[in-house]
C-alpha positions in Angstrom: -13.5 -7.0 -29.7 -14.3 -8.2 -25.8 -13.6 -6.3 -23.4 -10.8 -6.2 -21.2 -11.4 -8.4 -18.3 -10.1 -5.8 -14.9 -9.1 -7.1 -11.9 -11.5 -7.5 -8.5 -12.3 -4.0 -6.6 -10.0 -3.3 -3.8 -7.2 -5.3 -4.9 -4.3 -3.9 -6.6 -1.3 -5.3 -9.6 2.1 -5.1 -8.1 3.5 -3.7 -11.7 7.8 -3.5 -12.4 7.3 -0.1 -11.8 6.5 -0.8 -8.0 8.8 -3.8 -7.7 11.8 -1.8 -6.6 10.4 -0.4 -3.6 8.3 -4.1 -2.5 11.7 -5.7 -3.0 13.2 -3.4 -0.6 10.5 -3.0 2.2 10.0 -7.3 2.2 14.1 -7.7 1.9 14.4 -5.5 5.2 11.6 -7.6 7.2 14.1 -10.7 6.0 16.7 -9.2 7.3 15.5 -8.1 10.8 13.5 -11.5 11.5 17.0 -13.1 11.0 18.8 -10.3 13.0 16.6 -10.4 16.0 16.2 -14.5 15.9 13.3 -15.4 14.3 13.0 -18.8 12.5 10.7 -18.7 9.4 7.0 -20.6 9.5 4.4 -20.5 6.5 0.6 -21.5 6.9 -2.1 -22.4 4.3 -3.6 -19.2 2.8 -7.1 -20.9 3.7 -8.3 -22.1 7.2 -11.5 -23.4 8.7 -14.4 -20.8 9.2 -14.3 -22.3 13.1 -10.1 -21.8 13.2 -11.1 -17.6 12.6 -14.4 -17.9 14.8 -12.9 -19.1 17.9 -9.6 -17.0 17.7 -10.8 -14.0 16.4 -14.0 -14.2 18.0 -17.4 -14.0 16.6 -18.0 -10.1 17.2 -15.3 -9.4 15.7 -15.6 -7.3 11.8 -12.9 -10.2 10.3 -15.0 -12.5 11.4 -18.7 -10.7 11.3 -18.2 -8.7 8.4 -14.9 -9.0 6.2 -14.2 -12.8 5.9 -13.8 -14.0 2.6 -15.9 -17.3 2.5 -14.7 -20.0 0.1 -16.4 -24.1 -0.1 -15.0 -26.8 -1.5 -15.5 -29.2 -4.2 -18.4 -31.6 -4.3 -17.2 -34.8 -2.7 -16.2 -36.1 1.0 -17.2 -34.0 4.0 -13.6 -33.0 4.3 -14.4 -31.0 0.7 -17.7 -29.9 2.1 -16.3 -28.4 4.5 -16.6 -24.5 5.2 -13.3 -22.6 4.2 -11.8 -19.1 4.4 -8.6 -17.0 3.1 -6.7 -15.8 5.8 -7.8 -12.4 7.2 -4.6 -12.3 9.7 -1.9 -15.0 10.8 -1.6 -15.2 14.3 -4.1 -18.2 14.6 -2.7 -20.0 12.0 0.5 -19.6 13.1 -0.8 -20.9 17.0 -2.9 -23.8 14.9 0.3 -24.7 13.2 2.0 -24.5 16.6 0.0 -26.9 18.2 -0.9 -29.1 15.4 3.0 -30.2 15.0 4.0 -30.2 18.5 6.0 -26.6 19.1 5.2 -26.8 23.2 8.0 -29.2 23.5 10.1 -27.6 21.7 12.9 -25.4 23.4 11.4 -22.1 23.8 10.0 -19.6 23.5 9.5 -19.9 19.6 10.1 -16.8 17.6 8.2 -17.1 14.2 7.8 -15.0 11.2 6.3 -14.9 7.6 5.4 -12.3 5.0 2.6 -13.6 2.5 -1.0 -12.2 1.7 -4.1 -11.8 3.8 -7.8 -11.4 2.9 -10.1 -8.6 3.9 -13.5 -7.9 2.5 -13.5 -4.6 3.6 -14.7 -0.8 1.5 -11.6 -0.2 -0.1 -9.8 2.5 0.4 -6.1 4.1 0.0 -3.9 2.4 1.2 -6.9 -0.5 2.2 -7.3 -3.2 -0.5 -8.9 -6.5 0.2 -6.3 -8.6 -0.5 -3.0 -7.1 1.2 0.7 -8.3 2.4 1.5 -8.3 5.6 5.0 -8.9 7.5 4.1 -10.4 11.2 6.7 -12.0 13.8 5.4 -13.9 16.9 6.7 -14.9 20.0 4.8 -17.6 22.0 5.8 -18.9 25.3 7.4 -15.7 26.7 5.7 -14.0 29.6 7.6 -11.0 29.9 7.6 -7.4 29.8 11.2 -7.4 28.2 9.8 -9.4 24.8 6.6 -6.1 24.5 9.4 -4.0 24.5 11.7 -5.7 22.4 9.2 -6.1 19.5 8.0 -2.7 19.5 11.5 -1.4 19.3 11.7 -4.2 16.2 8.7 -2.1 14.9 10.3 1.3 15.2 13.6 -0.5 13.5 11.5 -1.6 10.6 10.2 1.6 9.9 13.3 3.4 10.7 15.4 1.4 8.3 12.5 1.8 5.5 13.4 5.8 5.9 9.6 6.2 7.3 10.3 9.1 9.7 8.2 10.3 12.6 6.6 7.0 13.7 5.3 6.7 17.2 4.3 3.5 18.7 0.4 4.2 20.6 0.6 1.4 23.6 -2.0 0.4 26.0 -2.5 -2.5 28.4 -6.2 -3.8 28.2 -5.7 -6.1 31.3 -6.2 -10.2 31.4 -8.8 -12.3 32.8 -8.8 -11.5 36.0 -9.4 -7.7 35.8 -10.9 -7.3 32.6 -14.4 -8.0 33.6 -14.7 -5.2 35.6 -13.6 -3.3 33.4 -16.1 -4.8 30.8 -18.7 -4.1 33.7 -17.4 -0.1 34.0 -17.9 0.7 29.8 -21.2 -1.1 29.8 -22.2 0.7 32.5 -21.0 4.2 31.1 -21.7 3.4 27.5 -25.3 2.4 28.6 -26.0 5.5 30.3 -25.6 6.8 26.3 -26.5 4.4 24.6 -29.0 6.8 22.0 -25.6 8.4 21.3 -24.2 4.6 19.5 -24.7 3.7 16.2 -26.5 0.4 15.6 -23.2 -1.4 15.5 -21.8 0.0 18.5 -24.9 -0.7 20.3 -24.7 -4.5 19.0 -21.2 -4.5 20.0 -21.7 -3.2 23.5 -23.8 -6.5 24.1 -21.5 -8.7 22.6 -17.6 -6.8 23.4 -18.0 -3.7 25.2 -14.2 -3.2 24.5 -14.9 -3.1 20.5 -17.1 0.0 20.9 -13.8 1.8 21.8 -12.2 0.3 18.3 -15.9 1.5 16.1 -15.4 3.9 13.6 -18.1 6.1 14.5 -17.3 6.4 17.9 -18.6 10.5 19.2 -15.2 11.6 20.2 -17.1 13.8 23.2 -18.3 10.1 24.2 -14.8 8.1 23.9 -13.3 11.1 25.8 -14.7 10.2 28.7 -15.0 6.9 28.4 -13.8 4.2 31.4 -9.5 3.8 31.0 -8.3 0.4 31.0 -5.2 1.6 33.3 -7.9 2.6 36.0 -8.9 -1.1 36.2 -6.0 -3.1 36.1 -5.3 -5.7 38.4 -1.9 -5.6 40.1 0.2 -8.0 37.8 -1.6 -6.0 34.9 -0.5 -3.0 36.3 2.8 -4.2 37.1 3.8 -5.7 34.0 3.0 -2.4 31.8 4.6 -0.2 34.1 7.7 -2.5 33.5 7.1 -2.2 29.7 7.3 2.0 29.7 10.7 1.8 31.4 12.0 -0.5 29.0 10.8 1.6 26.2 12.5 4.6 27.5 15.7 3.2 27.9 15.5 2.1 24.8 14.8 5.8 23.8 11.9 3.9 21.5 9.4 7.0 20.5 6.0 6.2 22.1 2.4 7.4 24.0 0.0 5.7 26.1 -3.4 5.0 24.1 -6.4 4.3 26.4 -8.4 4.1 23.2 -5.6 1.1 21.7 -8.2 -2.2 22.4 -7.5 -3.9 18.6 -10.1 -5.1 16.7 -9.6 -8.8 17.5 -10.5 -10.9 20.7 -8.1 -12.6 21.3 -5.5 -9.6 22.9 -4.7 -9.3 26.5 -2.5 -7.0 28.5 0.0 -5.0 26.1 -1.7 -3.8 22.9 0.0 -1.2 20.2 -0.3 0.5 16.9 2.1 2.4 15.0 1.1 5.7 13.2 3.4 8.6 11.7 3.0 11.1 14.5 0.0 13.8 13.5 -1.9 11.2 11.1 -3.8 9.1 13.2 -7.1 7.3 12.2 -8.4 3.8 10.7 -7.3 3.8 7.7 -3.7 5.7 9.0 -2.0 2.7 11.2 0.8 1.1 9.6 0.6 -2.2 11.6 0.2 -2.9 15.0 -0.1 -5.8 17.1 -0.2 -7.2 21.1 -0.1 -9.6 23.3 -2.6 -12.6 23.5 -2.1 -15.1 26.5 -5.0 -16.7 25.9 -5.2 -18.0 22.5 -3.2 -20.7 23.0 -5.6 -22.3 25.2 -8.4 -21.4 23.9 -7.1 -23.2 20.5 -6.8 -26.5 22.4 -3.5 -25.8 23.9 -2.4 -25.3 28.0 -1.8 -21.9 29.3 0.6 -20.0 27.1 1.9 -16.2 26.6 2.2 -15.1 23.0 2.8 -11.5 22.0 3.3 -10.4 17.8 2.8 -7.7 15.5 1.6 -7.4 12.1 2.9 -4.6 9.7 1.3 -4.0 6.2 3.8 -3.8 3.4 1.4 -2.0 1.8 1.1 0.6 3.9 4.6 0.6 5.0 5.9 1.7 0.8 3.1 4.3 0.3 4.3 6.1 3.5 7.7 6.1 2.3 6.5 7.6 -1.0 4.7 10.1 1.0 7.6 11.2 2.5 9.3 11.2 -0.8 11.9 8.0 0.2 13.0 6.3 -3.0 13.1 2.9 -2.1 15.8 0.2 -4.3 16.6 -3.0 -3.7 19.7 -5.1 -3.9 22.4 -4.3 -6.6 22.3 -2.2 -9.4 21.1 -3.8 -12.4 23.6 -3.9 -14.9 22.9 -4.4 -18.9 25.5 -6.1 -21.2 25.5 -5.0 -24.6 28.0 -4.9 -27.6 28.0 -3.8 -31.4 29.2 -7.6 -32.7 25.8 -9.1 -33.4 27.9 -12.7 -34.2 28.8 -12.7 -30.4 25.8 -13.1 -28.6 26.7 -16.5 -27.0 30.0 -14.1 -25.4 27.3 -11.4 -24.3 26.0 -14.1 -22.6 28.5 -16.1 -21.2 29.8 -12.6 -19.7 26.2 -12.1 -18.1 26.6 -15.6 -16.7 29.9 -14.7 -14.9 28.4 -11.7 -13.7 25.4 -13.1 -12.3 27.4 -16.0 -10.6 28.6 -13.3 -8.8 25.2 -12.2 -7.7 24.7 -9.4 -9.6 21.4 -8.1 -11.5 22.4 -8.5 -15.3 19.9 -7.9 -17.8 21.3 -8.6 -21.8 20.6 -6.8 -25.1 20.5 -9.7 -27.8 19.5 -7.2 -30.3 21.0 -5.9 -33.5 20.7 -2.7 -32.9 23.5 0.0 -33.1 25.4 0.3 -29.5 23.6 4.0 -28.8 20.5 2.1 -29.1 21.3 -0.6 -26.8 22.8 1.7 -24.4 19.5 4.3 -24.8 17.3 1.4 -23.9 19.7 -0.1 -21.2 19.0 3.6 -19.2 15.7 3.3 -19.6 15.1 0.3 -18.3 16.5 1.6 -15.4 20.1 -0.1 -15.3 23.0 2.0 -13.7 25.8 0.3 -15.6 26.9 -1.1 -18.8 29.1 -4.0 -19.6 30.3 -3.6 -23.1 31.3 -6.6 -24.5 34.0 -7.1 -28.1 35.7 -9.7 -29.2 38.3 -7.7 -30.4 39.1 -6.7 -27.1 42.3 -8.3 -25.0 40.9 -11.3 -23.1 39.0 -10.8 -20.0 38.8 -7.2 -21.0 35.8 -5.7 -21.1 34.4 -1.9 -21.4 32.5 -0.6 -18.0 30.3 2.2 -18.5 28.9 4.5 -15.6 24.9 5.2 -17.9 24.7 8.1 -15.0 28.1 10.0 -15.6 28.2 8.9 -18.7 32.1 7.7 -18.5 33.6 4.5 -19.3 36.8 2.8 -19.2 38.5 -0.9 -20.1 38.7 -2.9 -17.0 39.2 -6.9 -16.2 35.6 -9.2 -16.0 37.0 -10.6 -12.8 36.8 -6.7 -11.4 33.6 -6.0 -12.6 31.7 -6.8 -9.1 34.5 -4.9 -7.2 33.7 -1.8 -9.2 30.1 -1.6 -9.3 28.5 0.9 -6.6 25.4 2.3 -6.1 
């Protein structure tokens, strides 16, 4: 006998067992995209190499180090060319933006998507290389209202996934007219220590002095007193975040300023955030973050344009609910239709088509089996209610049984829906 063939490290199989919970996290991140305006957008799950290089910047580890490199099949150039799965969507999303002529639309656009990125990164819990990802952009708003307003949609998210305890880390990392000096002020300081870096940090202090704030072997003594971004902000900078605390206390929205919150990504300016659950902070502990990126517009081909987004991993997002001990379900009960006449299965299932025109979750027993059997196996599979089904009954009647309470009682098809609860 072969062996079993497994599946690639540092991914992971969404099982039924899981499905529940997924459901639930990816149907609230629907929900609020439609509550708080946002119109739906999809990109290829592969870009060009150059698409990641230039808007995620070269020093950066999605593009230095965790970038999963595909090539195409022999043939044109267009099929030589040098592919890669998506490691995050903002760029895509601002590719797709300019390729089909969003500028002129009225604006700003809002845009969301849930789907699957690519990381080759050291797996670890809660880490996996291939991972989902719920992210909402706004491009073409320049103000301190929109920061606000989308990490208050952040704290919703989590709030209404029953993760308690999240705090929103925020920091303003200035635009291009202050930021150089304070690029100028951290190589300067991290200089002065520079046999205290790591190799990477060292490398990185050439290439983005920022990212050596963002490297995971940062000495905490060292960051400590490290240059602030707020110390070097230009007035408008300034300005602008100041605006962005108000609004997040009137909002009452739970949150701390972050000197150390730079994102690993080039492209960020001015507003930058991560969300943690208050007390477990660390790389591998943020459950999404995101910022604002004024820039990447233009430097994508486009003229001058604000964007701001987030990106939170679903991932992430259902293992702290399980850590908390949240049971997550999705949608309506399921509901299993069952009935001791094996000569009636085409009535079993013309009731479980009536049912499920009326949107619920029907699952049907086609077996022989005695009616404790069906009805055993209908609670193990999870369903809260059983529609018992007999020919011999009046028409339209049919038996409703409560698997939990373990009561039943005759009751009309038509009232079915109307009776179910979770």
């Amino acid at each position: 006998m072969s062996r079993p063939v497994s599946a690639p490290r540092g991914t992971r199989d969404l099982l039924p067992k899981d499905g529940p919970a997924w459901s639930r996290v990816e149907e609230i991140a629907r929900d609020l995209s439609s509550r708080y305006g946002f119109d739906r957008i999809e990109t290829p799950l592969f870009e060009r190499i150059e698409l990641f290089s230039r808007g995620l910047g070269e020093s950066s580890d999605a593009v230095e180090k965790e970038m999963f490199r595909v090539s195409g099949a022999a043939g044109g150039v267009e099929e030589q060319s040098e592919w890669a799965l998506r490691p995050e969507p903002t760029v895509g999303i601002v590719r797709a933006y300019l390729e089909h002529g969003m500028h002129v639309l009225p604006g700003p656009q809002r845009l969301w998507m849930i789907g699957p990125m690519f990381r080759y990164d050291r797996p670890q819990a809660g880490r996996f290389r291939q991972f989902v990802q719920w992210d909402v952009e706004v491009i073409g708003d320049p103000g301190p209202m929109v920061d606000a307003e989308i990490i208050e949609l952040g704290h919703r998210f989590y709030a209404e996934a029953g993760v308690t305890d999240v705090i929103a880390y925020v920091n303003s990392i200035g635009d291009a007219t202050c930021r150089p000096g304070y690029r100028a002020a951290l190589i300067e300081y991290f200089g002065a220590h520079e046999a205290r870096l790591t190799d990477d940090s060292r490398r990185r202090l050439r290439v983005n002095p920022l990212r050596v704030l963002d490297g995971k072997d940062l000495d905490p003594e060292l960051a400590a007193g490290a240059p602030r971004s707020a110390d070097h902000l230009c007035d408008a900078c300034r300005a602008h975040f100041a605006a962005v605390q108000a609004l997040l206390d009137d909002l009452g929205v739970r949150y701390e300023v972050d000197n150390r919150i730079v994102r690993g990504l080039d492209y960020y300016t001015r507003t930058t955030f991560e969300f943690f659950v208050a007390g477990r902070r660390g790389q591998q502990q943020a459950l999404g973050g995101g910022g604002r990126y004024d820039g990447l517009v233009e430097l994508l081909g486009g003229s001058s344009t604000p964007g701001i987004g987030f990106g939170i991993g679903i991932d992430r997002t259902v293992l702290a609910a399980a850590e908390q001990g949240v049971t997550l379900t999705a949608g309506t009960p399921l509901i299993a239709v069952v009935g001791a006449d094996t000569d009636a299965l085409a009535f079993r299932l013309k009731v479980a088509a009536i049912l499920r025109e009326e949107g619920l979750r029907v699952r049907v027993d086609g077996s022989s089996r005695k009616l404790g059997r069906q009805l055993e196996s209908a609670a193990k599979l999870g369903a809260r209610f059983a529609v018992l089904v007999d020919p011999l009954l009046a028409d339209g009647i049919v038996i409703l049984r409560d698997l939990e309470a373990s009561e039943q009682r005759e009751i009309r098809l038509d009232e079915v829906p109307g009776a179910i609860t979770m």
